[in-house]
N, C-alpha and C positions, 0 to 999 in steps of 0.2 A: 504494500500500500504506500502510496507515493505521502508523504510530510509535506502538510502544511499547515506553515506555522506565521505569522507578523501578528506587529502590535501596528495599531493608528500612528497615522501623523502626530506631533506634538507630544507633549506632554503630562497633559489632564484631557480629560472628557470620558469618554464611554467606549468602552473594548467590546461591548456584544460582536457590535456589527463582526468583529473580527473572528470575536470566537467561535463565531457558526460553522468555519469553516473549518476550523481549525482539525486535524486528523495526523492521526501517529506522534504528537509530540509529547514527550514527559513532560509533567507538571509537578512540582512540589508545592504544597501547600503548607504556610507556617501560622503557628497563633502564638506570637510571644510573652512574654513572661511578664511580668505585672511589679511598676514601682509604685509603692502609695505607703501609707501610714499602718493602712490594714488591707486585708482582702478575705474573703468569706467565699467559700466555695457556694455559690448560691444556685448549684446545678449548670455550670459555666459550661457553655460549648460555643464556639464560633461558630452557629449556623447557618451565616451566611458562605462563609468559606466552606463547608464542607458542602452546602448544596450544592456554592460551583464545581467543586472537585467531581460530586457526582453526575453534574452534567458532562461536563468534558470525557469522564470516562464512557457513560454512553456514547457517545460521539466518536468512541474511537483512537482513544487517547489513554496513555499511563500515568496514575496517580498517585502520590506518595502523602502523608501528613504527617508533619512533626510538629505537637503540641505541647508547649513549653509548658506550660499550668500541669496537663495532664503525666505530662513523663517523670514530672517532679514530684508526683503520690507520697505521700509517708504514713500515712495510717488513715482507715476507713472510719469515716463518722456515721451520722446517721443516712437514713436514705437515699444509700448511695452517691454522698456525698464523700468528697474526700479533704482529706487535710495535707498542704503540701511543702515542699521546702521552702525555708526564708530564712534570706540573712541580712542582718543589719549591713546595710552601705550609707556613705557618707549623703547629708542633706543638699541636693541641686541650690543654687543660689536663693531662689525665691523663697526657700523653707528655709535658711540658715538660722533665722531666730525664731523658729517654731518649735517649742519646749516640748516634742515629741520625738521619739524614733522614728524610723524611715528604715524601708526595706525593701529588698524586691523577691519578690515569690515568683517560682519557679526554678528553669532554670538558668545555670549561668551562663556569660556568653562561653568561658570555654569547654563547656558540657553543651551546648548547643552546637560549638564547631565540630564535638566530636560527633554527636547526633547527625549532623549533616553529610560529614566524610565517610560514615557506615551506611549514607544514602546514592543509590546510582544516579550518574550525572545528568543533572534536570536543562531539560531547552527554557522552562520559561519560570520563576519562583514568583506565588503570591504570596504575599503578607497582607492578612487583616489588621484593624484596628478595633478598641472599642473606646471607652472613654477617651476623652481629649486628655485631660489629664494624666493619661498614662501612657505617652508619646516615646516615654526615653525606652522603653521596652522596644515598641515597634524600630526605633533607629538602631538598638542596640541588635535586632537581629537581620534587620538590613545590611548593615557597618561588616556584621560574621557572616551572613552568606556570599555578600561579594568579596571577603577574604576566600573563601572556601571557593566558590563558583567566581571568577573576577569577570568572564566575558558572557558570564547571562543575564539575562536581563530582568530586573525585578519589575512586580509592578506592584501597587499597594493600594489596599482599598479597602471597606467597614466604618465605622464611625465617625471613627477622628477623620480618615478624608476625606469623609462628605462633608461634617462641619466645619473643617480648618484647613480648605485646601491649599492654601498661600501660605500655609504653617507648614501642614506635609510633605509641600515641593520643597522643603528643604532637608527632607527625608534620606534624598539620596538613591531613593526609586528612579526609574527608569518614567515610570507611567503611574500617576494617580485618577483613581476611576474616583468621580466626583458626582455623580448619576447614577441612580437606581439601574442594576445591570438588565437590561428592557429583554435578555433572551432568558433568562433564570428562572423554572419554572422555581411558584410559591414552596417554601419547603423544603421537605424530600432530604434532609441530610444525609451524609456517606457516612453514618455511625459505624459502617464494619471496618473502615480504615482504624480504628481502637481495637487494640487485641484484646479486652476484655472490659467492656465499659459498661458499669454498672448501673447505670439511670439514661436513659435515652431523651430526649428533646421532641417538642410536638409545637408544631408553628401552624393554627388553624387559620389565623386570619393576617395581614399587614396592614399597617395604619391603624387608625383609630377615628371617631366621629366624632368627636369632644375635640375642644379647643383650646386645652388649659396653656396658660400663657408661661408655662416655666416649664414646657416637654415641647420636645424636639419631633414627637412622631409623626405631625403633619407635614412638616420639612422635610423628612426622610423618606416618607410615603404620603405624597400628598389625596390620596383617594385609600378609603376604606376597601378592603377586599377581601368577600370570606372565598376559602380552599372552597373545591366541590367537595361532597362528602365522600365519593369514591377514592378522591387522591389521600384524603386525608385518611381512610380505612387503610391502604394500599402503605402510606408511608409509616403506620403503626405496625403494621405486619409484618414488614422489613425488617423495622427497628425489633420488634417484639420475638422474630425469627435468632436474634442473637442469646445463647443461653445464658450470660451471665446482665442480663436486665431485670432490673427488680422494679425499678424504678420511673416514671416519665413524670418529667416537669413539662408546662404547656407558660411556651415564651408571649401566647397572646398580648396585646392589650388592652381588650375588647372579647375576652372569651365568650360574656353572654350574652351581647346582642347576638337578635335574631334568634332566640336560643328554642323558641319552638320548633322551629326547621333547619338549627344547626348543633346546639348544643346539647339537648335531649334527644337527638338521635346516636349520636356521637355517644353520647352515654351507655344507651342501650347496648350499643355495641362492643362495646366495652367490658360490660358487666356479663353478657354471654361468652364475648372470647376469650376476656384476660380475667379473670375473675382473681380476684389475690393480687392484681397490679396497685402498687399503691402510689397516686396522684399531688401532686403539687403546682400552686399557683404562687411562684414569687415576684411577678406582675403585680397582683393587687388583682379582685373582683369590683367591679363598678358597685357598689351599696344598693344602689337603686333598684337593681335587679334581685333582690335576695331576699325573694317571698318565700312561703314553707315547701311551695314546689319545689322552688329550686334548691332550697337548704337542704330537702331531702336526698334529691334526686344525688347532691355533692357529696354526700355521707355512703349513699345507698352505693356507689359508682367507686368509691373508697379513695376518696381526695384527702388527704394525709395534712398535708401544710394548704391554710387558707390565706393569703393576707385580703384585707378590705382598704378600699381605697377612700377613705374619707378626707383627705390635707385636713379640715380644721371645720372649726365649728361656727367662725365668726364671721361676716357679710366680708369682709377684705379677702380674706382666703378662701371664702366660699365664689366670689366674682372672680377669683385667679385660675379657679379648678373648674368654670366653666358652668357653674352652679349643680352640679352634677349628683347630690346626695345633700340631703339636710340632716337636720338633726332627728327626725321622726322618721327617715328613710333607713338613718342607722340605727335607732330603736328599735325598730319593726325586724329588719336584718340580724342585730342580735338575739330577740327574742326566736328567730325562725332557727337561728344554725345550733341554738339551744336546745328547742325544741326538736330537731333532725338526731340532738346526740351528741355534737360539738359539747367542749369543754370551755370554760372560759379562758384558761389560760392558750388555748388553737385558737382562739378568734383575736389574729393579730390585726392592728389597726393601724397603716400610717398615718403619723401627723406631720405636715413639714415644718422645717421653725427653719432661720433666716431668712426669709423671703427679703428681698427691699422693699421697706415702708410697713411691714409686718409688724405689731405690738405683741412682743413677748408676752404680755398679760394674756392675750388672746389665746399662745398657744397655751398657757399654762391652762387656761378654765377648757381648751377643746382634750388637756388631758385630762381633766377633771371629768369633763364629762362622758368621753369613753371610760372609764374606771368607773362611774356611777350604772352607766348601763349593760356593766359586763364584759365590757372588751378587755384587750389588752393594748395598749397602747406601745406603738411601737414609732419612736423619732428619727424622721427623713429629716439628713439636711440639704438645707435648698445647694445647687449646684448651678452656676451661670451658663446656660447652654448657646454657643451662638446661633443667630436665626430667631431667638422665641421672642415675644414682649417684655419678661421681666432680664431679659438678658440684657437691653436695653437701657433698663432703670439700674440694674449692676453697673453696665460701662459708666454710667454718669457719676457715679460712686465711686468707681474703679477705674480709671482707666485703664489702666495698664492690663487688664486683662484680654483686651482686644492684641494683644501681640504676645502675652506668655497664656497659653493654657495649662503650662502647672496652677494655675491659679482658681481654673475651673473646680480647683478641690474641694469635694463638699466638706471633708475633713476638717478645712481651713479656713474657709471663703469667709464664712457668718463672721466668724471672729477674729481673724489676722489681717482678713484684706480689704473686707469692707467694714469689720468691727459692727455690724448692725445688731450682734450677740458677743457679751462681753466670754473670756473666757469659763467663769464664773459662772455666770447668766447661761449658758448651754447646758452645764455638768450640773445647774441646779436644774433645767428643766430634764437632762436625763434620768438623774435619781428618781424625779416624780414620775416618770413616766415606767421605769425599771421597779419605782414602789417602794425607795428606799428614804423615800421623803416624807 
């Protein structure tokens, strides 16, 4: 079979067109290793990268994956989640007076170059992204594959270079996709390129129909779009065909809209083929939707980790999240996942606190009041995304975040960069929200 292989003219835009054609060329696929404060295995998989790998492989092409998160395991937590290597490394310049550690989890760059050298020689390397804020990873396996591979050619694409593409072209890629890849069917991850991976991934819908002004999903996918129900049986049977899956988290952000004709079917199916699969939503469930139907139906179908997506209780936070759940919507909600079986300490509940313009009093009485109705309150902090509205109200705060996205850290933003939550003022609304207040 004759090779064919090119990337686009230029340096940004969109490789589909390219890669329809694409036949007999190896491909490696990378998911780099993670600098931040913390990281939490929260059922992590780069599913956009492994979808493209499995497209290309259809097509006629050889695929490899080397996953820096995943290769770096060190002991199994709960539901098929894992815990992974990390070592303290020195703070990038924007943290240097941030009275925290700093580390990067995964692995290193010279355990990735050996990772790499044990791999046969690739014609074209992708690198995903995901947080903006967790840039020095993606460089740092860029930097080692063109040590390793010097004349091929990278290209890099996921998060961070859709949001920061004038950041990432300084990457060191070859090629930044900046564009939803328009040939990529929805889905469908290569979970068997993992030699033994214990919780599988389920991407039922992309986008979102909600407008909240401090999330990126309408930027990224500007149109809602649910899976047909065939691919989405089709791509659990795949995943469910590996014997060492116990597990599947659903990367939705919109699991339950439509949920008479997409998610109670989907259930159904579920509960007859996989019976004993145990289910998680670390997305967040929209509140609004969480009558005793569907609390039952999430129990009955065996959804393991709920979170519920409330941000806050008070008219500022409620007009930022698009007015999407009130206070009577999560009432009703608590009382139903209660009623289904739920415990109160599973009905976890984001709250966001730094928002710009946001009164900390606010979030404190929105933790109050998930604590009064049963939840568990569980503290998001706000994170400056470019592209939203209140990312906007950050820059006028911050400037300086428009050219460093370490700065995007939610870790850090509230308190170090934009100070909108004193240091104090956070760890007192954590304790409340943790119950230790």
């Amino acid at each position: 079979m004759k090779k064919v292989f090119s990337l686009p003219d230029g340096h940004t835009g969109d490789i589909s067109p390219a890669l329809r054609n694409w036949r007999g060329a190896r491909v490696l696929g990378i998911n780099p290793s993670v600098y931040d404060f913390a990281w939490f295995d929260l059922w992590s998989k780069p599913v956009g990268l492994l979808a493209l790998l499995r497209f290309l492989r259809s097509g006629g092409n050889e695929v490899y994956l080397v996953d820096c998160l995943y290769e770096a395991r060190t002991e199994p937590l709960t539901f098929g989640r894992w815990r992974v290597e990390r070592e303290r490394v020195e703070k990038p310049g924007p943290y240097r007076n941030i009275p925290r550690r700093y580390y990067r989890f995964g692995l290193s760059g010279a355990a990735l170059r050996e990772r790499l050298g044990a791999r046969p020689g690739p014609d074209v390397i992708f690198v995903t992204s995901a947080m903006t804020y967790w840039y020095r990873g993606v460089f740092e396996a860029i930097e080692t594959a063109r040590a390793v591979f010097p004349d091929v050619p990278v290209v890099l694409g996921g998060t961070y270079a859709r949001l920061c593409p004038e950041h990432a072209a300084r990457s060191g890629a070859d090629f930044v996709q900046t564009r939803p890849l328009s040939c990529l069917p929805l889905g469908s991850p290569a979970m068997d390129l993992y030699d033994a991976p214990s919780c599988g991934v389920l991407l039922t819908s992309r986008g979102c129909p909600m407008r909240c002004d401090y999330c990126a999903a309408r930027r990224l996918w500007p149109e809602f779009e649910q899976r047909p129900l065939r691919d989405v049986f089709a791509d659990l049977s795949a995943q469910m065909s590996l014997p060492t899956v116990t597990d599947m988290a659903f990367y939705d952000d919109a699991l339950l809209i439509n949920r008479e004709r997409h998610f109670y079917p989907l259930c159904r199916h579920i509960r007859e083929r996989y019976p004993g699969l145990r289910l998680h939503t670390p997305n967040g469930l929209h509140v609004a939707q969480l009558d005793d139907e569907c609390c039952r139906t999430l129990f009955r179908t065996g959804f393991r980790t709920i979170r519920l997506s409330l941000e806050g209780t008070d008219d500022f936070t409620g007009r930022a999240s698009s007015g999407k759940a009130t206070v009577s919507d999560y009432a009703r909600a608590v009382a139903s996942l209660l009623r289904a079986g739920y415990g109160h300490d599973a009905i976890e509940t984001y709250i966001l606190a730094g928002l710009p313009g946001q009164d900390a009093a606010n979030v404190r009485a929105s933790i109050d009041t998930v604590r009064s109705l049963g939840g568990r309150p569980k503290l998001a902090e706000f994170s400056p995304i470019p592209g939203t509205p209140l990312y906007e109200d950050a820059l006028r705060l911050t400037p300086g975040i428009s050219d460093e996205p370490l700065l995007h850290n939610n870790t850090i933003y509230a308190q170090y960069a934009s100070k909108t939550l004193s240091p104090d003022g956070l760890q007192s609304l954590k304790d409340l929200a943790a119950g230790r207040e």
